[in-house]
C-alpha positions in Angstrom: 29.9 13.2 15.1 29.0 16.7 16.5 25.6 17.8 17.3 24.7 21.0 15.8 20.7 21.6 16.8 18.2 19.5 18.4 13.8 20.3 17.2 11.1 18.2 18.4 7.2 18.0 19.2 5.4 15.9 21.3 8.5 13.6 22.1 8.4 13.0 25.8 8.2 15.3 28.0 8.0 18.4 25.3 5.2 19.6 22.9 8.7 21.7 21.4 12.1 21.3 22.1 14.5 24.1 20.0 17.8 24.0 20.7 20.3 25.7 17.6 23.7 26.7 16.5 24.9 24.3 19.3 29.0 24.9 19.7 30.9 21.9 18.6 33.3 22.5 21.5 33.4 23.0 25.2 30.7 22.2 27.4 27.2 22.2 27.1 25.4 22.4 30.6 21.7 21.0 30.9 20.0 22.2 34.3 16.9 21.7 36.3 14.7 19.9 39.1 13.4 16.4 38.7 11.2 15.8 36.3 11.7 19.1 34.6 13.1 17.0 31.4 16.8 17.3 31.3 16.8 12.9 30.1 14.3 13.9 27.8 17.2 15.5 25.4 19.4 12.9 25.7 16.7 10.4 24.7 15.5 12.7 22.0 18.9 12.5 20.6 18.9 8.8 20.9 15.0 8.5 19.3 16.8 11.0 16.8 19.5 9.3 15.7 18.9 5.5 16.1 14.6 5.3 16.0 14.9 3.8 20.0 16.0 5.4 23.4 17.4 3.5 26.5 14.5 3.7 28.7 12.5 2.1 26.3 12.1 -1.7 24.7 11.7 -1.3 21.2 8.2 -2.8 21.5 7.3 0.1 23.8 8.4 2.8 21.8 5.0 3.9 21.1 5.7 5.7 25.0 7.8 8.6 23.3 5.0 10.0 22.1 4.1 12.7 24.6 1.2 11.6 26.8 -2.3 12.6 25.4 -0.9 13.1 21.5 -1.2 11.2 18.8 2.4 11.6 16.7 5.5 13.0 17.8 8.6 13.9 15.2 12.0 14.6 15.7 15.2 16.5 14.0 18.9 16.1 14.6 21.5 18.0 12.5 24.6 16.8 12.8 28.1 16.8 11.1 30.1 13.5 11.3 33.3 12.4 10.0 33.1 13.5 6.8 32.7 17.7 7.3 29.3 17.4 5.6 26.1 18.7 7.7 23.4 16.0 8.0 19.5 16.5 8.8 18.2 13.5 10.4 13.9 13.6 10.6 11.8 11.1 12.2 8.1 10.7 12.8 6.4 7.7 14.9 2.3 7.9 15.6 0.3 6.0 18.1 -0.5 3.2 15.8 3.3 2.1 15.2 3.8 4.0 12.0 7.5 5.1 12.3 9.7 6.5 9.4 12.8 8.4 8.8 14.8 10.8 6.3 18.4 11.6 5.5 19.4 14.9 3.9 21.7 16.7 3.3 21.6 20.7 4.9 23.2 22.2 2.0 20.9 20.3 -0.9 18.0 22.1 -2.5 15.0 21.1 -1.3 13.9 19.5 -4.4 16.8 16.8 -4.4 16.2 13.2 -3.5 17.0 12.5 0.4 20.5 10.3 0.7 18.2 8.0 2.8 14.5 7.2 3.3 13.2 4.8 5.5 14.1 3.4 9.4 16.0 0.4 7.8 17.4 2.9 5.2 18.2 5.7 7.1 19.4 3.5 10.2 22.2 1.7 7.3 23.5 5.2 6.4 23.8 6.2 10.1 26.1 4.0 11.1 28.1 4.6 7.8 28.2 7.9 8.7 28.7 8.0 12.4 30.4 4.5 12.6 28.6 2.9 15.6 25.4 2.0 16.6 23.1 1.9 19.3 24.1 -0.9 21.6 28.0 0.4 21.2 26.4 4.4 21.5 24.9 3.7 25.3 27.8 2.0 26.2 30.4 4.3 25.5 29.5 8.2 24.4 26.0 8.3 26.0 25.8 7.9 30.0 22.3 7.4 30.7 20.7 8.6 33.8 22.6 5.5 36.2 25.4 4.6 38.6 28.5 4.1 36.7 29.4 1.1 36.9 32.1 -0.9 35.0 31.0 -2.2 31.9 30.2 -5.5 31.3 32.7 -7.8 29.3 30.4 -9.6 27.4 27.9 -6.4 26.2 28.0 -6.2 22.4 29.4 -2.7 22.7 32.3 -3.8 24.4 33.1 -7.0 22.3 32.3 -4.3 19.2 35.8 -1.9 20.1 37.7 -4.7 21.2 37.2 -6.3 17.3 35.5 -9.3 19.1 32.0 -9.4 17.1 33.0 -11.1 14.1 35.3 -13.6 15.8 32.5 -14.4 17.9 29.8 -14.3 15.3 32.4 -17.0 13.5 33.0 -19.1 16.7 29.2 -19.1 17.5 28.7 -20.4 14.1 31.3 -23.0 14.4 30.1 -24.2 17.7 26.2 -24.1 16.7 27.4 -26.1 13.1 30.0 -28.8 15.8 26.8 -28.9 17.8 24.3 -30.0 15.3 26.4 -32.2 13.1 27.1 -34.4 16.1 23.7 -35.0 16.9 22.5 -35.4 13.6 25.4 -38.4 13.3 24.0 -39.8 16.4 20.6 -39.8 14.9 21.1 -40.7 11.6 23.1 -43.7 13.6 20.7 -44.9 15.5 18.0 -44.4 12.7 20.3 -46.6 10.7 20.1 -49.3 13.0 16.4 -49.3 13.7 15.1 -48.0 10.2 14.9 -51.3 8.5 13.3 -52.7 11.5 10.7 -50.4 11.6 10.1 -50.6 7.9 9.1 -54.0 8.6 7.2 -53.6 11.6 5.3 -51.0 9.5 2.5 -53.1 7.3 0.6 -50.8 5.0 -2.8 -51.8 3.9 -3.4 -49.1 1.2 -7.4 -49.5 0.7 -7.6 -48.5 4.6 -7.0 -45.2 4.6 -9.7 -44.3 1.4 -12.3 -47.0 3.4 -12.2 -44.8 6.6 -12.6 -41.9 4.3 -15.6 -43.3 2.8 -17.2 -43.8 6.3 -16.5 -40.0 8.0 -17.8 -38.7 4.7 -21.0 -41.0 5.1 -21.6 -40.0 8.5 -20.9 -36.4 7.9 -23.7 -36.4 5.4 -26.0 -38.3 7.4 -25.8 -36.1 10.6 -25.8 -33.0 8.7 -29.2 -34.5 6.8 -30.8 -35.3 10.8 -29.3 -31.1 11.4 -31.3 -30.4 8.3 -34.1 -32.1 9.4 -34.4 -30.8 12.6 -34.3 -27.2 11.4 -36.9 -27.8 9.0 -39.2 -30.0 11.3 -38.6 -27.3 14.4 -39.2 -24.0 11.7 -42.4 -25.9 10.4 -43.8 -26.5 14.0 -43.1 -23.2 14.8 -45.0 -21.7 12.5 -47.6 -24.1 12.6 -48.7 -23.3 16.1 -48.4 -19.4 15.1 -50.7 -20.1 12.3 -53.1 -21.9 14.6 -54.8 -18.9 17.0 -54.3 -16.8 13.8 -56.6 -19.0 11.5 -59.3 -19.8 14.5 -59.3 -15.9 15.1 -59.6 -15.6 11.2 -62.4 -18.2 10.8 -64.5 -16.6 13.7 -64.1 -13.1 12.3 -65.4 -14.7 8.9 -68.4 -16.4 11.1 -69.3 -12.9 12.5 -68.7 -11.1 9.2 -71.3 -13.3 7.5 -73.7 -13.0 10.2 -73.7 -9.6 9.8 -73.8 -9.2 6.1 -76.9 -11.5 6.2 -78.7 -9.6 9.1 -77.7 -6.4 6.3 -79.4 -8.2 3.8 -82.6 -8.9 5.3 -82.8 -5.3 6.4 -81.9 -3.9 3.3 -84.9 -6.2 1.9 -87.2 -4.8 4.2 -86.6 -1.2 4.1 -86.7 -1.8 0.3 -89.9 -3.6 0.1 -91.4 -1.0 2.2 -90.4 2.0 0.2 -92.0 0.5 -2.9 -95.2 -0.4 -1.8 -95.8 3.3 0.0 -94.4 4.7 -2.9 -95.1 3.0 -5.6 -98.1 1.3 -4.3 -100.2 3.7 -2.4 -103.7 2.4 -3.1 -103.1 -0.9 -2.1 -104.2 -2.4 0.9 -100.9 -3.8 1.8 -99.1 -0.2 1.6 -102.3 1.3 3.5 -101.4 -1.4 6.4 -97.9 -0.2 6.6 -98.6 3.2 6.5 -100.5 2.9 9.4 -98.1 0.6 11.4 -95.7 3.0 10.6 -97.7 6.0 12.1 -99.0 4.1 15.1 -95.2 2.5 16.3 -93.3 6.3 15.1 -94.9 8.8 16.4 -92.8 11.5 14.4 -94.0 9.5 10.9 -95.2 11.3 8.0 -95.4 10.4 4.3 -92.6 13.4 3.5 -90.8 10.8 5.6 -90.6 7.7 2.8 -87.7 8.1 1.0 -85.7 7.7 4.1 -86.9 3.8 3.5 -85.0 4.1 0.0 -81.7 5.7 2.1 -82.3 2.8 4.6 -81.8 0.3 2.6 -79.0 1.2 0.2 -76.9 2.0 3.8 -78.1 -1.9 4.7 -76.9 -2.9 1.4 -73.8 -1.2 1.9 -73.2 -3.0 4.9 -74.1 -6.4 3.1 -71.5 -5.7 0.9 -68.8 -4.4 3.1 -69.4 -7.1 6.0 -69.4 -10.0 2.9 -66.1 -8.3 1.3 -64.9 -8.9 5.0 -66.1 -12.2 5.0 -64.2 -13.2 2.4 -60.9 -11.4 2.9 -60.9 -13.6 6.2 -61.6 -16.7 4.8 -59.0 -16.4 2.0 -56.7 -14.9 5.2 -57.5 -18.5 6.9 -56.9 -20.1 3.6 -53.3 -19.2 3.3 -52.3 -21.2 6.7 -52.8 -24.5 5.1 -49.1 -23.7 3.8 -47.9 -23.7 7.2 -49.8 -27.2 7.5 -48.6 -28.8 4.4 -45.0 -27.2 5.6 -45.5 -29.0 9.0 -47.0 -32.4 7.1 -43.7 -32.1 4.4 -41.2 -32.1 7.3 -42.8 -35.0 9.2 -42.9 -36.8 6.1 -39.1 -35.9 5.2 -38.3 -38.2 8.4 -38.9 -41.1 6.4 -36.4 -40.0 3.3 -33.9 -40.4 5.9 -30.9 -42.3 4.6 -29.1 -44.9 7.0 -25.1 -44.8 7.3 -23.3 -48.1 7.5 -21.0 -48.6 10.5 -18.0 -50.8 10.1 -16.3 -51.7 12.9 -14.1 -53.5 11.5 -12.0 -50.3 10.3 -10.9 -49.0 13.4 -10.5 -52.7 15.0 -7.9 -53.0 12.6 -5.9 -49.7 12.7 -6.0 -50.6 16.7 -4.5 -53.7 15.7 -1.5 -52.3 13.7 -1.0 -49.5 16.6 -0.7 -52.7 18.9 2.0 -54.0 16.2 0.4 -57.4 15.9 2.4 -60.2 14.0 1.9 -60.4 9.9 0.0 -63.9 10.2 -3.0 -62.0 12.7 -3.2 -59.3 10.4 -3.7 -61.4 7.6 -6.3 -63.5 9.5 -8.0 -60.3 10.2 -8.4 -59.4 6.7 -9.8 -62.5 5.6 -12.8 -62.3 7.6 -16.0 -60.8 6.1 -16.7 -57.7 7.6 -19.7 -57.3 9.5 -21.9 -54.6 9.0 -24.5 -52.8 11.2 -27.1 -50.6 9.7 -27.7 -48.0 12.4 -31.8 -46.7 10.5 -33.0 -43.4 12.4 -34.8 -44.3 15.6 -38.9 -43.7 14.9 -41.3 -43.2 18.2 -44.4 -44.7 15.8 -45.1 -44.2 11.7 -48.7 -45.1 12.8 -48.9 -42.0 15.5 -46.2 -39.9 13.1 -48.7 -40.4 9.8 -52.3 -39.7 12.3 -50.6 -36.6 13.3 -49.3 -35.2 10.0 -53.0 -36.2 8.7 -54.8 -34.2 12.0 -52.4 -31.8 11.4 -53.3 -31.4 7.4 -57.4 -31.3 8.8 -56.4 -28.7 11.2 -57.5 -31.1 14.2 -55.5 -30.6 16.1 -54.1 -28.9 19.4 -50.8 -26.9 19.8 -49.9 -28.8 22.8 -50.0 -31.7 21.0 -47.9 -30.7 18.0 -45.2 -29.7 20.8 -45.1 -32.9 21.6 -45.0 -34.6 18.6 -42.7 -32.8 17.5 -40.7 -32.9 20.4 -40.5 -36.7 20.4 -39.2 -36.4 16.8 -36.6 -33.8 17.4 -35.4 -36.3 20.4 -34.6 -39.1 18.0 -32.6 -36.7 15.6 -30.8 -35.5 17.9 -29.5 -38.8 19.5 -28.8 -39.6 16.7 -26.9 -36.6 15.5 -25.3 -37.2 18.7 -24.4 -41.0 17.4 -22.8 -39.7 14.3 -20.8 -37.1 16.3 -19.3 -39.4 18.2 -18.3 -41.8 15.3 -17.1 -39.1 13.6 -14.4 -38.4 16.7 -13.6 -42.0 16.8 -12.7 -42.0 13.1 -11.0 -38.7 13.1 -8.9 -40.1 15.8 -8.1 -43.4 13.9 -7.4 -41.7 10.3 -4.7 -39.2 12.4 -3.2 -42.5 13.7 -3.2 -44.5 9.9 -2.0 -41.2 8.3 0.9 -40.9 10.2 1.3 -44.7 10.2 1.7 -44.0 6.2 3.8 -40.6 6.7 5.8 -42.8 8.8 6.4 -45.6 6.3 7.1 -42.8 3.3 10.3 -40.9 5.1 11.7 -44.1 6.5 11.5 -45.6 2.8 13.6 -42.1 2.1 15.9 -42.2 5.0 16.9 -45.4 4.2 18.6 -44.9 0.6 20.6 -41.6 2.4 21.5 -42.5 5.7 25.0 -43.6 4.9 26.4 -41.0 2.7 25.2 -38.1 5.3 27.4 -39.7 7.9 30.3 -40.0 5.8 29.8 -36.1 4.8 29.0 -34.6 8.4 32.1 -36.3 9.7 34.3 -35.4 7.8 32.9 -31.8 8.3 33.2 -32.1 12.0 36.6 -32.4 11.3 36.7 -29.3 9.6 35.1 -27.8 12.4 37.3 -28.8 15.3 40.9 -27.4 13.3 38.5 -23.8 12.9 37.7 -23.8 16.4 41.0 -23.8 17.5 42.2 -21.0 15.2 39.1 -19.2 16.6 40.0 -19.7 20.5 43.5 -18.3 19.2 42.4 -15.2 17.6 39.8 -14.6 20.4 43.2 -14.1 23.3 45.1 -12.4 21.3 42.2 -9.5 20.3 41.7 -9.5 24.0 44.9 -8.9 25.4 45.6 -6.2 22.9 42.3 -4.2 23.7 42.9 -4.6 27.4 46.4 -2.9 27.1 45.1 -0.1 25.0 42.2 0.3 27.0 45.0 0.7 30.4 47.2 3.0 28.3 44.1 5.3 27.4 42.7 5.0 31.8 46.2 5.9 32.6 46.2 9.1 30.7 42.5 10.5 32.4 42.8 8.5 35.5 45.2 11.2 37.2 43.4 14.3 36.2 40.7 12.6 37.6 42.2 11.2 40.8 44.4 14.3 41.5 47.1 12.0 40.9 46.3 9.4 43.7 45.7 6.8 41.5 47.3 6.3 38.3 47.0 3.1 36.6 44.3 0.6 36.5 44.6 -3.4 36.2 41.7 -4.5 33.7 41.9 -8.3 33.0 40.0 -9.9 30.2 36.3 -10.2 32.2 37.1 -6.0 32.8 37.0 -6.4 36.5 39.2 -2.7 38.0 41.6 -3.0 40.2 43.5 0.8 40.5 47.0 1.3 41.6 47.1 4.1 44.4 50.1 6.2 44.7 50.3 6.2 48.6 49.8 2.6 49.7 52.3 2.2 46.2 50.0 -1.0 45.7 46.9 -2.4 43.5 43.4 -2.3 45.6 40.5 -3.6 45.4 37.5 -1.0 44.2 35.5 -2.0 47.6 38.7 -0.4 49.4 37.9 3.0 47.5 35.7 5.4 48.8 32.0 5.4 46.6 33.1 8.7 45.1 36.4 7.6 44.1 35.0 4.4 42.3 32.7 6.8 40.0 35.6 8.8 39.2 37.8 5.6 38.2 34.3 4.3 36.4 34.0 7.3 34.8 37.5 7.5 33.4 36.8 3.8 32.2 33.7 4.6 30.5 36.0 7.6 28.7 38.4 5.5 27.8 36.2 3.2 25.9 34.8 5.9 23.9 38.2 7.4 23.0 39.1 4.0 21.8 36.1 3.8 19.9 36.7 6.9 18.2 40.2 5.9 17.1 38.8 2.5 15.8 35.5 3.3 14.1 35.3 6.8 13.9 38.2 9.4 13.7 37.1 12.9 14.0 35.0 15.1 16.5 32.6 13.1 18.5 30.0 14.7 21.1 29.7 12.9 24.5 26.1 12.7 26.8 26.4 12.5 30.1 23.2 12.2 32.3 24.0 13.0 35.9 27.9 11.8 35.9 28.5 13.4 39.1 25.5 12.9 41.0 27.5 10.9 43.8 30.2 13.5 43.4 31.1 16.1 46.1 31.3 19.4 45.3 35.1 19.6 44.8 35.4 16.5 42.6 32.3 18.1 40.7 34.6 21.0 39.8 37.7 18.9 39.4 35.9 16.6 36.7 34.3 19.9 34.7 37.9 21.2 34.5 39.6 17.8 33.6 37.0 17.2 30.8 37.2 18.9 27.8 41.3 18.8 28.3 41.3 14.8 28.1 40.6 14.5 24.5 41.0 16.5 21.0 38.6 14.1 19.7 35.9 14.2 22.6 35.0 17.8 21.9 31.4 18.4 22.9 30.4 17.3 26.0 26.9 17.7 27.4 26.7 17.3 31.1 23.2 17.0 33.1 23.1 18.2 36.5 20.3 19.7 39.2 22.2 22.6 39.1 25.6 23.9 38.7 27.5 26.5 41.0 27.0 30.2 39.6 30.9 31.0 39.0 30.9 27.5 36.3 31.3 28.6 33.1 29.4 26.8 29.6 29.7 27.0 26.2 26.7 26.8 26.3 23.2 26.5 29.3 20.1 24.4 28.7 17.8 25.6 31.7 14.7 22.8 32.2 12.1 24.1 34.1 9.3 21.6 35.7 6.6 23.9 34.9 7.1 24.3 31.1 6.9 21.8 28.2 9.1 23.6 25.2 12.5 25.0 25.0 13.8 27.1 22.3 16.9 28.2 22.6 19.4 29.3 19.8 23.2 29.7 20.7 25.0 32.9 19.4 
């Protein structure tokens, strides 16, 4: 597979990353300080192609998205084994929404993608490109790290040596030995001890529905005492609200009649004395009042009378008015009796209060079976009559309950003393709600234990029938299992022998260009532990007797090696190679040596991007990716 451009936003480190008309061959330098994101391309590529990277769990790959943004996307062009030119595109948002689609470059725009979807697209891939992740990082992409020899039993490894499906096979085998052994053993021992505890096991089948009957009677009676506590707390509630409301009520009614007939009586007056001064002028009566009049208001004059007339109609107005007030506030006092008769009601509900039958003799008896007691007690146990306890709800006093709902229906009598009433009955309901709880908790607990007492007696009345005939079948598959383990163990040595002398053949070919021809040949044994072979002391050593630079080199020329051999396994045809920081423990000779030896060690390894800090001015690339710390796109186009 050959890389042939790289766009992104918001992936990383970039808001756009541009880079086009890559060359498929030679060397492709990336450049720059720390942190100026030269990784970031090689983990684009990764996102890219596989929907992960290597610095990231696949549960954190939310992180990719550049810091502050909300959705990042990604495209990778590329042209595998085939000669075609693919266009990968990717998108993943903050909330976990991450899909993929697989065209081809050449198609019209209208036509179908070959893929759609991350499980989809992720399928065709590795058709295409023929590896995967796990085998990618551990061969053609060197992420930023030591080199270090690779470890034996990594799936990418096991993957080019051909080991994956012998050990997905063996691990099969083994797990499939494994659990057919113990489940002999068990069904064994369950063979022995079934019948026993079949007898053991003595069912009483009206038990179970008799403990049902009694949490269902307790659960109605404590969620009657809940009811009636709500009802009896609501109606003193608003009883003692309703109580300074109806005294303020009846004392505004007192003063509104008051007034009205005060109203009335002057209305009267100043009527009376406008019809006898003037209607009644001669008469001695109106004379009399005509000259009390003048004698007590100095300013009174007979132009004056027919402000008696005005006088009383405004007095008769205010009869009216202060008498419509008076009886808005006594049908305002009226409606509180409701919150009486509410209060009376729900003191009176106390008595409709059912009792619940406790019978002890239930749970005495499961405890009996759970203590395995002998048939003969059990039976002796059922014979007796059981006794029965009838738990009524606890009263303080009907007497004091019934003068109380009767003061409270005559409105006589005090909040304090409704608090307290009601207090005292709100105590009993709850101690008894209390009761019930507990029960219930006691029986909960004893109908877990008779329920599995009865699951108990149902599968070993199952088990019994099969036992036998499983053991005869599972042993003579553990038979089977031992002849394929062998033939497993067989194919496993041989597999590994071969890909350890390929994998020499292919060191010794790179190892010298590396080396400058001090070492040549490498001893890999089957756990991939390096010994090389140097050319002076004519001897294998050890890699500790290597200098630190050396040991990257030979590392390096392992990690090469494994990706040409999976090339001519899986792949055969151009493949690019990513390699983050290769020579960062490198001096600057071996630098130059390695960026000579490279692109001569394979015609299949053709594009090779290197990372670096910064390479010498005279080094010559195909191509020059310059990262700069400051900036947060790239565009670049090749040609």
């Amino acid at each position: 597979m050959i890389i042939n451009s790289i766009k992104a936003n918001n992936v990383l480190k970039y808001t756009d990353l541009n880079l086009e008309n890559i060359p498929g061959q030679g060397l492709i330098a990336i450049s720059g300080p720390n942190e100026s994101g030269k990784s970031t391309i090689g983990e684009t590529v990764c996102f890219a192609l596989f929907g992960r990277t290597f610095s990231l769990d696949v549960d954190d790959l939310t992180k990719v998205i550049r810091w502050g943004e909300t959705h990042c996307s990604a495209q990778l062009e590329f042209t595998p084994r085939d000669g075609k030119r693919y266009c990968l595109d990717r998108f993943l948002d903050d909330a976990g929404n991450h899909s993929a689609r697989l065209t081809l470059t050449a198609s019209d725009n209208d036509e179908e993608p070959i893929a759609r979807g991350v499980e989809q697209v992720a399928d065709k891939v590795y058709e295409l490109v023929g590896y995967e992740f796990e085998e990618f990082v551990e061969s053609f992409y060197l992420a930023q790290r030591e080199i270090t020899t690779p470890h034996p039993h990594s799936f990418a490894v096991k993957t080019m040596a051909g080991l994956v499906t012998l050990e997905y096979v063996n691990e099969a085998c083994q797990e499939d030995k494994g659990a057919t052994l113990n489940e002999v053993e068990q069904r064994q021992a369950e063979q022995i001890s079934v019948q026993t505890q079949i007898d053991e096991i003595d069912i009483d089948h009206n038990l179970m529905p008799a403990l049902q009957g009694e949490h269902n009677e307790v659960t109605r009676h404590m969620e009657d005492s809940m009811d009636l506590i709500e009802q009896l707390e609501n109606a003193s509630i608003t009883y003692q609200d309703a109580v300074p409301r109806r005294e303020s009520d009846l004392s505004t009614a007192g003063r509104a009649g008051f007034l009205a007939f005060l109203s009335l009586l002057l209305a009267l007056i100043a009527g009376g004395a406008w019809y006898l001064l003037a209607k009644l002028p001669e008469q001695a009566s109106a004379q009399q009042l005509s000259e009390i009049l003048s004698n007590n208001i100095s300013a009174w004059q007979d132009s004056m009378i027919p402000w008696l007339l005005y006088g009383a109609g405004g007095f008769a107005l205010l009869f009216l008015i202060f008498w419509i007030r008076r009886a808005a506030k006594k049908r305002s006092a009226k409606a509180y009796d409701e919150a009486a008769s509410g209060l009376v009601d729900a003191l009176g509900n106390l008595d409709s209060l059912s009792s619940v039958v406790i019978r002890n003799e239930l749970v005495e008896e499961v405890e009996s079976n759970q203590a395995d007691m002998d048939t003969e007690s059990t039976e002796g146990t059922e014979s007796e009559q059981p006794d029965e306890a009838e738990a009524e709800p606890a009263i303080v006093d009907r007497a004091a309950r019934e003068r109380l709902s009767q003061r409270v229906s005559d409105w006589n009598v005090t909040i304090a003393e409704v608090r307290d009433g009601v207090a005292q009955e709100e105590g009993q309901l709850r101690q008894g709600v209390e009761t019930d709880r507990r029960r219930l908790g006691q029986l909960d607990s004893v109908i877990d234990q008779e329920q599995e007492r009865l699951d108990k007696f149902e599968q070993l009345k199952q088990i019994k029938g099969d036992l036998q005939q499983k053991i005869d079948d599972k042993q003579r598959h553990m038979e089977i299992c031992a002849v394929a383990d062998q033939l497993i163990q067989g194919a496993t040595r041989e597999v590994s022998h071969k890909f350890n002398h390929k994998l020499r053949g292919l060191v010794s070919k790179t190892l010298p260009l590396f080396t400058e021809n001090r070492y040549e040949h490498l001893q890999i044994d089957d756990d991939l532990s390096v010994r090389a072979f140097s050319s002076e002391k004519r001897d294998f050593m050890d890699l500790e007797e290597i200098s630190s630079g050396t040991q990257r080199q030979i590392m390096l020329a392992v990690r090469l090696a494994l990706s040409q051999e999976l090339v001519n396994r899986a792949i055969q045809g151009s493949q690019f190679l990513f390699l983050d920081e290769p020579f960062a423990f490198f001096d600057e000779k071996r630098t130059r040596s390695s960026l000579t030896v490279l692109p001569t060690l394979s015609e299949d390894l053709t594009q090779i991007w290197i990372v670096a800090q910064d390479f010498a001015d005279d080094l010559n690339f195909d191509m020059h990716v310059h990262c700069d710390r400051e900036s947060n796109s790239i565009s670049l186009q090749q040609g």
